[in-house]
ROFIDREN-148386 format. One record per residue: residue number from 1; chain; residue in one letter; x, y, z of N, C-alpha, C in turn. Coordinates in steps of 0.02 Angstrom, whole numbers. Example, Ala and Ser with C-alpha at 12.3 -4.5 7.8 and 13.67 -1.06 7.14 Angstrom:
% residues 2
@num: 1 cadena: A residuo: A n_c1: 660 n_c2: -284 n_c3: 390 ca_c1: 615 ca_c2: -225 ca_c3: 390 c_c1: 660 c_c2: -165 c_c3: 390
@num: 2 cadena: A residuo: S n_c1: 642 n_c2: -112 n_c3: 354 ca_c1: 684 ca_c2: -53 ca_c3: 357 c_c1: 645 c_c2: 2 c_c3: 394
END
This chain:
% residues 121
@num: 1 cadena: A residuo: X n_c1: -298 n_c2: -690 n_c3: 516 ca_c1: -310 ca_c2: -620 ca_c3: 499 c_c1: -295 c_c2: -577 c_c3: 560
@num: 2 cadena: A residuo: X n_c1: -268 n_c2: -522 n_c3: 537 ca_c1: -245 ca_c2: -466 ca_c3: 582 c_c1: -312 c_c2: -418 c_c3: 611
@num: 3 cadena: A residuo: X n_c1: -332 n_c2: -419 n_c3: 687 ca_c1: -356 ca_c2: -373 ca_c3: 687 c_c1: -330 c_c2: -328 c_c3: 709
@num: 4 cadena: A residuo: X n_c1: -388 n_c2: -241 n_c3: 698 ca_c1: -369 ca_c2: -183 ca_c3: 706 c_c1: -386 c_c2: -158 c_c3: 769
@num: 5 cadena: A residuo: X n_c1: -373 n_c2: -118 n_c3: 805 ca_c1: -426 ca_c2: -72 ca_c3: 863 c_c1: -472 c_c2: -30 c_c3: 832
@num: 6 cadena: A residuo: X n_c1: -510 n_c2: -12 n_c3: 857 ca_c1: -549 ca_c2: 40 ca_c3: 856 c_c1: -511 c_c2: 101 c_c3: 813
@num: 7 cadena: A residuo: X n_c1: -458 n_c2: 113 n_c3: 861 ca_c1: -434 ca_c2: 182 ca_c3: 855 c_c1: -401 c_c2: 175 c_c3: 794
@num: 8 cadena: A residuo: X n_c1: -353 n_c2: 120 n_c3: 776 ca_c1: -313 ca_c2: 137 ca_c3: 697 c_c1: -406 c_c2: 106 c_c3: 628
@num: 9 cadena: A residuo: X n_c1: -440 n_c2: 90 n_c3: 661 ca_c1: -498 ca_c2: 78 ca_c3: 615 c_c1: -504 c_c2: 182 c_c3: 605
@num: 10 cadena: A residuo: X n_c1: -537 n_c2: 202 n_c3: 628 ca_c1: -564 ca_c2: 284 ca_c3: 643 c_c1: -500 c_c2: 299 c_c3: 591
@num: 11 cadena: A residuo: X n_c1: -425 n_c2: 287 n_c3: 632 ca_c1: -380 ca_c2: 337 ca_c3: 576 c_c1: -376 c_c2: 298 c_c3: 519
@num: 12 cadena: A residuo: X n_c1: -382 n_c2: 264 n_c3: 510 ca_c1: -388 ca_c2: 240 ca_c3: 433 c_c1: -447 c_c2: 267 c_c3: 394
@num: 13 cadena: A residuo: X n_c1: -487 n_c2: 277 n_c3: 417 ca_c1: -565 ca_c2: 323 ca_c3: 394 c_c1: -525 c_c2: 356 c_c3: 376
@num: 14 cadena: A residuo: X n_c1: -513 n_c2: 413 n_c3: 411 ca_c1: -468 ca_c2: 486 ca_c3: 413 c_c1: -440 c_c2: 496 c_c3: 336
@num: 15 cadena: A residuo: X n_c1: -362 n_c2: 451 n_c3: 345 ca_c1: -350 ca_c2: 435 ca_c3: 301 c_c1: -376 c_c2: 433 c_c3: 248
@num: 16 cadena: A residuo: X n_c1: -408 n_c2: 406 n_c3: 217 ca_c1: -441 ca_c2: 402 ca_c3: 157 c_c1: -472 c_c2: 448 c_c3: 141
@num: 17 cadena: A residuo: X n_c1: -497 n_c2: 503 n_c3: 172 ca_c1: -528 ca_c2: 558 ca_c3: 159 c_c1: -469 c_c2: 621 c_c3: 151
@num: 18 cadena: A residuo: X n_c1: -418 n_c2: 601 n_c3: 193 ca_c1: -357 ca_c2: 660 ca_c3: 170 c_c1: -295 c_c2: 615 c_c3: 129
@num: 19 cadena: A residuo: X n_c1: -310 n_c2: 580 n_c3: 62 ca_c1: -256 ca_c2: 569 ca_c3: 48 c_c1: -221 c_c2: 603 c_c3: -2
@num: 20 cadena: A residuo: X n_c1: -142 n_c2: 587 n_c3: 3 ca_c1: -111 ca_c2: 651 ca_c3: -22 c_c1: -122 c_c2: 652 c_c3: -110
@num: 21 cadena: A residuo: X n_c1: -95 n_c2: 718 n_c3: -138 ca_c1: -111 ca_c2: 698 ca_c3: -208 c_c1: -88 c_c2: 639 c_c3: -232
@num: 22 cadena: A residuo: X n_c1: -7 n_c2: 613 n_c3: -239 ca_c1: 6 ca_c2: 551 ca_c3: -259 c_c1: -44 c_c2: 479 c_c3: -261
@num: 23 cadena: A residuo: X n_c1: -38 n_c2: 487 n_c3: -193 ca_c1: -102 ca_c2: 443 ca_c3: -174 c_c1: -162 c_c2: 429 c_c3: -201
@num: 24 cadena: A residuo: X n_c1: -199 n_c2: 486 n_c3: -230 ca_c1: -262 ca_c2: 505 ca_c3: -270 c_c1: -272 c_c2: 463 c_c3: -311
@num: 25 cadena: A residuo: X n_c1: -198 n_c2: 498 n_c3: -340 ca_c1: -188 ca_c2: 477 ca_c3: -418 c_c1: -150 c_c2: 415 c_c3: -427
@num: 26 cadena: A residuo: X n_c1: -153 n_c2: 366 n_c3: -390 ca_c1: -140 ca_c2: 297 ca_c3: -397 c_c1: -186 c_c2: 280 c_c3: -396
@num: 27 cadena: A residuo: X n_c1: -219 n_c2: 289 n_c3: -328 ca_c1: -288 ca_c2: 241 ca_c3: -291 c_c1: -343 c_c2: 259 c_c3: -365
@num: 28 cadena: A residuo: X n_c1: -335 n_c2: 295 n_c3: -398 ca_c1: -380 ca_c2: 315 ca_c3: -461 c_c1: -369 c_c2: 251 c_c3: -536
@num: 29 cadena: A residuo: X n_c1: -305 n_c2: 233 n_c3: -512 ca_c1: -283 ca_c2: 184 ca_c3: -573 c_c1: -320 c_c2: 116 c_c3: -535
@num: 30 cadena: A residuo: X n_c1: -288 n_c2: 111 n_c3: -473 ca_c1: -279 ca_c2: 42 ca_c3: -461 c_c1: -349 c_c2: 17 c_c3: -412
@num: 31 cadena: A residuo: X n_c1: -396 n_c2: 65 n_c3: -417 ca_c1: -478 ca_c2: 53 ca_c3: -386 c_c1: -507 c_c2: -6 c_c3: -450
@num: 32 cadena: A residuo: X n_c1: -490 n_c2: -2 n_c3: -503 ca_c1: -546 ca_c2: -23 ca_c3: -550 c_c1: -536 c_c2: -110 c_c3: -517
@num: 33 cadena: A residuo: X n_c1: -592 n_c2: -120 n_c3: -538 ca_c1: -608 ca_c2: -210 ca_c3: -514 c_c1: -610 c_c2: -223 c_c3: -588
@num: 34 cadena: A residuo: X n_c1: -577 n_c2: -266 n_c3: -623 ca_c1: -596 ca_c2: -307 ca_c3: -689 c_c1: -571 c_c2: -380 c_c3: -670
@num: 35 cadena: A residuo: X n_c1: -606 n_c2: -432 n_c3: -719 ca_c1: -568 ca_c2: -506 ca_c3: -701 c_c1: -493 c_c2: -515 c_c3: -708
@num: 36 cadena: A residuo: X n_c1: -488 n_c2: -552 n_c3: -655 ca_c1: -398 ca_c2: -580 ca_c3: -658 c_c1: -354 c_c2: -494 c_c3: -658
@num: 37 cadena: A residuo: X n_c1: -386 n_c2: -439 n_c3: -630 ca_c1: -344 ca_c2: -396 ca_c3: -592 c_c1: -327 c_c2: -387 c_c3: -519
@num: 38 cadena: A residuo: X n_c1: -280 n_c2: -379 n_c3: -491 ca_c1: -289 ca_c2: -399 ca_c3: -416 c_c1: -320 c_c2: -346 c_c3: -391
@num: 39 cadena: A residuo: X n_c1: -341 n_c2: -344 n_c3: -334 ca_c1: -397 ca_c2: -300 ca_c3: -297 c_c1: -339 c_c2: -241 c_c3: -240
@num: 40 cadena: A residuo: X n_c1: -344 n_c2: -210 n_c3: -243 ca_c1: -314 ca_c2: -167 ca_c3: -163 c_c1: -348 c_c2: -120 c_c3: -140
@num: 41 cadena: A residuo: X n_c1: -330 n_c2: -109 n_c3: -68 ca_c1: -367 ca_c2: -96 ca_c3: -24 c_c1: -323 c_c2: -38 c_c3: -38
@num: 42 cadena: A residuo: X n_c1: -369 n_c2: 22 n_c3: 2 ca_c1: -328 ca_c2: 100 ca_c3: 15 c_c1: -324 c_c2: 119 c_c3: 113
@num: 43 cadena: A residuo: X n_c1: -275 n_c2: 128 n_c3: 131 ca_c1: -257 ca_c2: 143 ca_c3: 198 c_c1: -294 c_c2: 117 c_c3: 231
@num: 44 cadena: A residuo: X n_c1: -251 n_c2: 43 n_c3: 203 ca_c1: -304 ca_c2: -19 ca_c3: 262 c_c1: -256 c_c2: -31 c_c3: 318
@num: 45 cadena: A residuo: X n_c1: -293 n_c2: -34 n_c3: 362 ca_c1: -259 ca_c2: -48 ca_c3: 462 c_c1: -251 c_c2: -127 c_c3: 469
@num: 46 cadena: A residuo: X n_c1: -196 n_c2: -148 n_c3: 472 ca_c1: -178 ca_c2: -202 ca_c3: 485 c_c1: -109 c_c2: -172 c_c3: 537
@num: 47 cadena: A residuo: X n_c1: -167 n_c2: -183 n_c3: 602 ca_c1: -129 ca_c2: -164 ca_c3: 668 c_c1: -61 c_c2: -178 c_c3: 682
@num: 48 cadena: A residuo: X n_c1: -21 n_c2: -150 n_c3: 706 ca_c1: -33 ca_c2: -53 ca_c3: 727 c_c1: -32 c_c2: -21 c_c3: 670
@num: 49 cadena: A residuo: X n_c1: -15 n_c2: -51 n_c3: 624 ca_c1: -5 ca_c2: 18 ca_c3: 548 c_c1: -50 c_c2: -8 c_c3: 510
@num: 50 cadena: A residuo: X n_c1: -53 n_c2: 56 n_c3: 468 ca_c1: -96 ca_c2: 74 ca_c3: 407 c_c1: -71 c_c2: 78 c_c3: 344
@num: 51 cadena: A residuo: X n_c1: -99 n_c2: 29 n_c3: 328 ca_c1: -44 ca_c2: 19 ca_c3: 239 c_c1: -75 c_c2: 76 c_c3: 200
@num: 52 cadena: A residuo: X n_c1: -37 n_c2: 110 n_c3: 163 ca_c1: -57 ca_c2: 159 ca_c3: 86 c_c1: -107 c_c2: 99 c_c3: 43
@num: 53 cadena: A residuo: X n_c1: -70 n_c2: 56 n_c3: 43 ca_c1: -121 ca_c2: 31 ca_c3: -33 c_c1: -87 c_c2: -85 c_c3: -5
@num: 54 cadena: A residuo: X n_c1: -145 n_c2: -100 n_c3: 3 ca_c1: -128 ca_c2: -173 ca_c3: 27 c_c1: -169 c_c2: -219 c_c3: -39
@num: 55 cadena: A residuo: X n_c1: -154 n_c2: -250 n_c3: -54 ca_c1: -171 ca_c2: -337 ca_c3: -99 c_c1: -158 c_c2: -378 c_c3: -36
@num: 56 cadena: A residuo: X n_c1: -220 n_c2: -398 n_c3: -29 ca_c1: -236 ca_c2: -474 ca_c3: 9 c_c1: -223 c_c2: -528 c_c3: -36
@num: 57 cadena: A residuo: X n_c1: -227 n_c2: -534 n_c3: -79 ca_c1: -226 ca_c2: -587 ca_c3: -133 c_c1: -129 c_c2: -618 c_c3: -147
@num: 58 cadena: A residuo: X n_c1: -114 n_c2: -564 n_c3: -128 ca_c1: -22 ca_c2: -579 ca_c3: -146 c_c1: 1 c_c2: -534 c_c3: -100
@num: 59 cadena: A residuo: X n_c1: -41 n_c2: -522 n_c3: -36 ca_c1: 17 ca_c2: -505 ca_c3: 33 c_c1: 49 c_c2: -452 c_c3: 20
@num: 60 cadena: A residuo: X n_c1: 32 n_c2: -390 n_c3: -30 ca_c1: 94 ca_c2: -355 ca_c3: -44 c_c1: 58 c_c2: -287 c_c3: -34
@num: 61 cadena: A residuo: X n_c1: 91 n_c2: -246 n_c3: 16 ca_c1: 94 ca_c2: -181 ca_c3: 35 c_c1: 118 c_c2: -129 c_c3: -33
@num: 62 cadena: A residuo: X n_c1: 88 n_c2: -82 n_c3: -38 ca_c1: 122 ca_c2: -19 ca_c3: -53 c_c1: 107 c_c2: 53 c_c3: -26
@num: 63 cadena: A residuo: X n_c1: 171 n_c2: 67 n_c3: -9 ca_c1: 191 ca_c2: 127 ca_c3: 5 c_c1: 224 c_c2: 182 c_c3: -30
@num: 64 cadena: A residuo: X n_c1: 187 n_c2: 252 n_c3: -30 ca_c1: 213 ca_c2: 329 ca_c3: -60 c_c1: 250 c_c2: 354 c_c3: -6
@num: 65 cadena: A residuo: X n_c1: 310 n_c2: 365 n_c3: -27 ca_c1: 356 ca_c2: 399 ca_c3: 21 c_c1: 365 c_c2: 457 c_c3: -6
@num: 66 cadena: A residuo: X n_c1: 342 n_c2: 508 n_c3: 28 ca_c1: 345 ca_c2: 580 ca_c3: 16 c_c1: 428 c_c2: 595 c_c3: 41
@num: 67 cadena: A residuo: X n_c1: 428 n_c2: 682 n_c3: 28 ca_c1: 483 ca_c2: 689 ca_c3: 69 c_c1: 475 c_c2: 675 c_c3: 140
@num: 68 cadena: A residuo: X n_c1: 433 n_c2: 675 n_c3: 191 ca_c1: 443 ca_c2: 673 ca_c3: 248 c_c1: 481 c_c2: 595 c_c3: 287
@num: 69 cadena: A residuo: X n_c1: 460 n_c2: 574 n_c3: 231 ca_c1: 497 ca_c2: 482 ca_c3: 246 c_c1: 568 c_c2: 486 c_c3: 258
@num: 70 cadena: A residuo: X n_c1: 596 n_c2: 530 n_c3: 229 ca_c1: 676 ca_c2: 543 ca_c3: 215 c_c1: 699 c_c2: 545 c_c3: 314
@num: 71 cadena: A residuo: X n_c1: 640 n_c2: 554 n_c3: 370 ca_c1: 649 ca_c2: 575 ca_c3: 403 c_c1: 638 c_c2: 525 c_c3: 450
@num: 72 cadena: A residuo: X n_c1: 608 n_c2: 480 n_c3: 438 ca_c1: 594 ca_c2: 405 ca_c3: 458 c_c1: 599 c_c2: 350 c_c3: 458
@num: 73 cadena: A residuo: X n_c1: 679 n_c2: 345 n_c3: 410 ca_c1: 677 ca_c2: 277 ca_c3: 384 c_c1: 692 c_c2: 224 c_c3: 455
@num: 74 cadena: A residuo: X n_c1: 721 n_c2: 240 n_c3: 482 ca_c1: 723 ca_c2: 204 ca_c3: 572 c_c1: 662 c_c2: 156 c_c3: 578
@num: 75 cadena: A residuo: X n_c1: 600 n_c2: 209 n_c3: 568 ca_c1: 547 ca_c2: 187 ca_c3: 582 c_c1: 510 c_c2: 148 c_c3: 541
@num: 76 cadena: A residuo: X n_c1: 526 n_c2: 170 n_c3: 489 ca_c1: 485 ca_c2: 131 ca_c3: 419 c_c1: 525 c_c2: 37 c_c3: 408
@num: 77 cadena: A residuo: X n_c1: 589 n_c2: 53 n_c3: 430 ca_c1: 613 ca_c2: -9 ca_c3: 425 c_c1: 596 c_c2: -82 c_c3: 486
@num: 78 cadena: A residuo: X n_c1: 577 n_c2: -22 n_c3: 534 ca_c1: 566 ca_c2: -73 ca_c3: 618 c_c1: 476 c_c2: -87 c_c3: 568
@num: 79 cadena: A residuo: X n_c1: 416 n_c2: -37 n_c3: 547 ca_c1: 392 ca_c2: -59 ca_c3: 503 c_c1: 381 c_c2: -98 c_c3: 466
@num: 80 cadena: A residuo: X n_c1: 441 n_c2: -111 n_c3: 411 ca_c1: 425 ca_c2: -158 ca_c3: 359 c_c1: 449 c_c2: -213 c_c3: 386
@num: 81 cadena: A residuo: X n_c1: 483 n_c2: -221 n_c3: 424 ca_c1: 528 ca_c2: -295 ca_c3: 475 c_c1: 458 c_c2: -326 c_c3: 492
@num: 82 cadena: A residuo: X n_c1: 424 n_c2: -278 n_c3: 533 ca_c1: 338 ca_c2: -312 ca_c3: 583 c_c1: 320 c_c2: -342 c_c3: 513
@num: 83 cadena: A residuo: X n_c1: 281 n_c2: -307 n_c3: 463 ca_c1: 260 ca_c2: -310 ca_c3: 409 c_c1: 275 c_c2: -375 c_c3: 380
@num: 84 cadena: A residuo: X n_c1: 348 n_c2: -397 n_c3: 365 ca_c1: 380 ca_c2: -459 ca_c3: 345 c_c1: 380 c_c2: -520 c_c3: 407
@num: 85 cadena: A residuo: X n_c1: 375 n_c2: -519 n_c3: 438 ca_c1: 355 ca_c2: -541 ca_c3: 496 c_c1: 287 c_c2: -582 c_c3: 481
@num: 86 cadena: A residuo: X n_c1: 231 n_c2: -529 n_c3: 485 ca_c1: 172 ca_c2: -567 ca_c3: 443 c_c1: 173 c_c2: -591 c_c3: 403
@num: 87 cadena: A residuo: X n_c1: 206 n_c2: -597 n_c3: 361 ca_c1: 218 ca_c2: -617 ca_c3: 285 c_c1: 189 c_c2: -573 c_c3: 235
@num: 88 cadena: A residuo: X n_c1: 172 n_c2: -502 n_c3: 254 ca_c1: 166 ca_c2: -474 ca_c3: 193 c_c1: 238 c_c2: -434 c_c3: 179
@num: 89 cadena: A residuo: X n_c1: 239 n_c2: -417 n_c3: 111 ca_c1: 281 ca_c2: -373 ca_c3: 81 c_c1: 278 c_c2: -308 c_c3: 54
@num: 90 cadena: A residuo: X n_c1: 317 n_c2: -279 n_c3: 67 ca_c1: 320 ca_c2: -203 ca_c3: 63 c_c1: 355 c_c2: -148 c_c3: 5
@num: 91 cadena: A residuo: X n_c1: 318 n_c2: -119 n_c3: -36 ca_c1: 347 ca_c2: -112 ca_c3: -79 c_c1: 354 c_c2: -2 c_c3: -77
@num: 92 cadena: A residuo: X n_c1: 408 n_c2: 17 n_c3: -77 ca_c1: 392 ca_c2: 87 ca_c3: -74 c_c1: 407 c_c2: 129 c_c3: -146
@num: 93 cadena: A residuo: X n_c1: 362 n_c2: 180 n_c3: -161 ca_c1: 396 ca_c2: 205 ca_c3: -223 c_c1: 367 c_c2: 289 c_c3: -194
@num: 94 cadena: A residuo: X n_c1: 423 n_c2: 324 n_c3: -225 ca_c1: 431 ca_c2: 392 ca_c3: -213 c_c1: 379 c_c2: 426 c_c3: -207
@num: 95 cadena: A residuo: X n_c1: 365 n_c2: 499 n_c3: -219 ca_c1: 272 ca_c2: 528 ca_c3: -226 c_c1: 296 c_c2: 556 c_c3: -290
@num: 96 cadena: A residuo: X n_c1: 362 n_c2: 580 n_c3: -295 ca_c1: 384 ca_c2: 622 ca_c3: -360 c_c1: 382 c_c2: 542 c_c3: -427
@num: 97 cadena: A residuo: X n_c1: 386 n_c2: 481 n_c3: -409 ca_c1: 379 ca_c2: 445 ca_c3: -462 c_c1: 284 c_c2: 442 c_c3: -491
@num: 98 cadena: A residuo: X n_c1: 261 n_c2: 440 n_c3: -439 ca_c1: 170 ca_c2: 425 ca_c3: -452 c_c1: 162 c_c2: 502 c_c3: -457
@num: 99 cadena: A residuo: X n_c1: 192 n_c2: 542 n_c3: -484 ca_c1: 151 ca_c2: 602 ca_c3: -484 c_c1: 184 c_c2: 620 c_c3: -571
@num: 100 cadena: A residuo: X n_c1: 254 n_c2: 585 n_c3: -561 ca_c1: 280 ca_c2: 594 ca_c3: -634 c_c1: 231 c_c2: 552 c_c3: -675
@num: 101 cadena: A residuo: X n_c1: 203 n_c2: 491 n_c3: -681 ca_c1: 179 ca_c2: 438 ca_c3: -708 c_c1: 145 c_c2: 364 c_c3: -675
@num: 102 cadena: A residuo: X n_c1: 72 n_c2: 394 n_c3: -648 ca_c1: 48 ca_c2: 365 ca_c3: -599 c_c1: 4 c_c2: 290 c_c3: -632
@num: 103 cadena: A residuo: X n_c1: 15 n_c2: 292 n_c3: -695 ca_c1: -18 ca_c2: 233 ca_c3: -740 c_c1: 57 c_c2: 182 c_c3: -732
@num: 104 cadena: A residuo: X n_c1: 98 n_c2: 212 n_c3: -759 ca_c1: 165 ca_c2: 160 ca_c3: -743 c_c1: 183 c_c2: 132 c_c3: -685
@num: 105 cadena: A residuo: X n_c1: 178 n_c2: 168 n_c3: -629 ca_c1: 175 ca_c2: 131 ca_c3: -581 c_c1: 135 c_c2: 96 c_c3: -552
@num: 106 cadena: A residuo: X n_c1: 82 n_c2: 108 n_c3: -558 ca_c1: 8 ca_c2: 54 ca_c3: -535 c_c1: 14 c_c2: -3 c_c3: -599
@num: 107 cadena: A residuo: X n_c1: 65 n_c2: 0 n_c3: -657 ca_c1: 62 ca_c2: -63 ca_c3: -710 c_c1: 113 c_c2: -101 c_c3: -668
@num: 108 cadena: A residuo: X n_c1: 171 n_c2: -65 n_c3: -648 ca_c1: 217 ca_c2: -98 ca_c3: -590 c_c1: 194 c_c2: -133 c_c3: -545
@num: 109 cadena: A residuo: X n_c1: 150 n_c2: -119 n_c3: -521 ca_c1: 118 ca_c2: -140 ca_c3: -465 c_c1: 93 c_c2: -210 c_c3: -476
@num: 110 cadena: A residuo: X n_c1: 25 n_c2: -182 n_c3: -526 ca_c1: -14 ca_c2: -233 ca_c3: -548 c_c1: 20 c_c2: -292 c_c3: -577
@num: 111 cadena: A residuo: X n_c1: 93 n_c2: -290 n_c3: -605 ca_c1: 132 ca_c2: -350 ca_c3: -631 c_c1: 157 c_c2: -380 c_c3: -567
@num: 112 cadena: A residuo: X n_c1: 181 n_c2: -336 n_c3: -518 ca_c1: 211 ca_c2: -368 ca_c3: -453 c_c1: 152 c_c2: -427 c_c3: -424
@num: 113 cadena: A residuo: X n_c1: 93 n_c2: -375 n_c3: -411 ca_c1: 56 ca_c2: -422 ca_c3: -383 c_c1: 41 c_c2: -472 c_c3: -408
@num: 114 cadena: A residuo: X n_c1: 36 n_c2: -478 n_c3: -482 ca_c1: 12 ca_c2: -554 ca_c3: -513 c_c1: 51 c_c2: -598 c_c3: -512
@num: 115 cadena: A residuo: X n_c1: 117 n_c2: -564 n_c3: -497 ca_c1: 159 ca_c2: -629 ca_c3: -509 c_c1: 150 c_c2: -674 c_c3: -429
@num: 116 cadena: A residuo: X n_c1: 160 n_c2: -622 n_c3: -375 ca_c1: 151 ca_c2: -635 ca_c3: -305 c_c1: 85 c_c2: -688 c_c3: -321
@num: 117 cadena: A residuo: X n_c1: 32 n_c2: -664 n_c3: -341 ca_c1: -19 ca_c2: -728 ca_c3: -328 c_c1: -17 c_c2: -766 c_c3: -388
@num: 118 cadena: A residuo: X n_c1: 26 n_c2: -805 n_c3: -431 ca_c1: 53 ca_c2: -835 ca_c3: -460 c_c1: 94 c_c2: -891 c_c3: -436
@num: 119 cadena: A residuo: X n_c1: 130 n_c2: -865 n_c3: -393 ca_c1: 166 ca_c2: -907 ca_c3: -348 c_c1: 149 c_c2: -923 c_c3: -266
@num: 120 cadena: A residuo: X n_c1: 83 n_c2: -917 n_c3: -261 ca_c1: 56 ca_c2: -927 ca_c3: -230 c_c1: 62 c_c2: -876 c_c3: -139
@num: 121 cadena: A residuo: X n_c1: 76 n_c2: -813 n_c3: -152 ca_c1: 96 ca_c2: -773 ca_c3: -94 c_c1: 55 c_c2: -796 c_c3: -44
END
């Protein structure tokens, strides 16, 4: 297990208290706990970065790329490289897709992940 510092623990607090609308309105689908659904975490710190939305269960990251991402991919990719590295996986979807239809994509999700811990991620 990855630990965090202090300091990305605090901004991950942060986080969660300012997340963007997209964000909301996923973390609103994909909070519910029922049996045999996978579980995710919201702007969990798995040092140095802070995932949008993590499954421990099938290793799999997701990320809302707003427009400002358009401005980072440099960074997001040295990112998802570390990320794969650990062995988790990284999955990004737009803010204009979870804002068009934020149930479809958390069903996306939720199929990704089951299959990931299916095959044993």
């Amino acid at each position: 297990m990855l630990r965090s510092t202090t300091r990305t623990l605090k901004r991950s607090r942060t986080l969660r208290r300012e997340m963007t609308l997209p964000e909301v309105l996923l973390w609103n689908v994909l909070r519910g706990r029922a049996p045999g659904k996978p579980t995710f975490r919201r702007q969990h710190p798995v040092e140095p970065y802070i995932l949008d939305f993590y499954c421990a269960a099938a290793k799999l990251c997701i990320e809302i790329d707003g427009e400002g991402h358009a401005w980072t991919v440099g960074r997001d990719e040295r990112r998802d490289a570390w990320l794969n590295a650990q062995g988790i996986d990284v999955v990004r979807y737009g803010a204009k897709a979870v804002l068009a239809d934020p149930d479809m994509v958390a069903q996306q999700i939720f199929d990704l992940a089951l299959e990931r811990m299916q095959r044993g991620a």
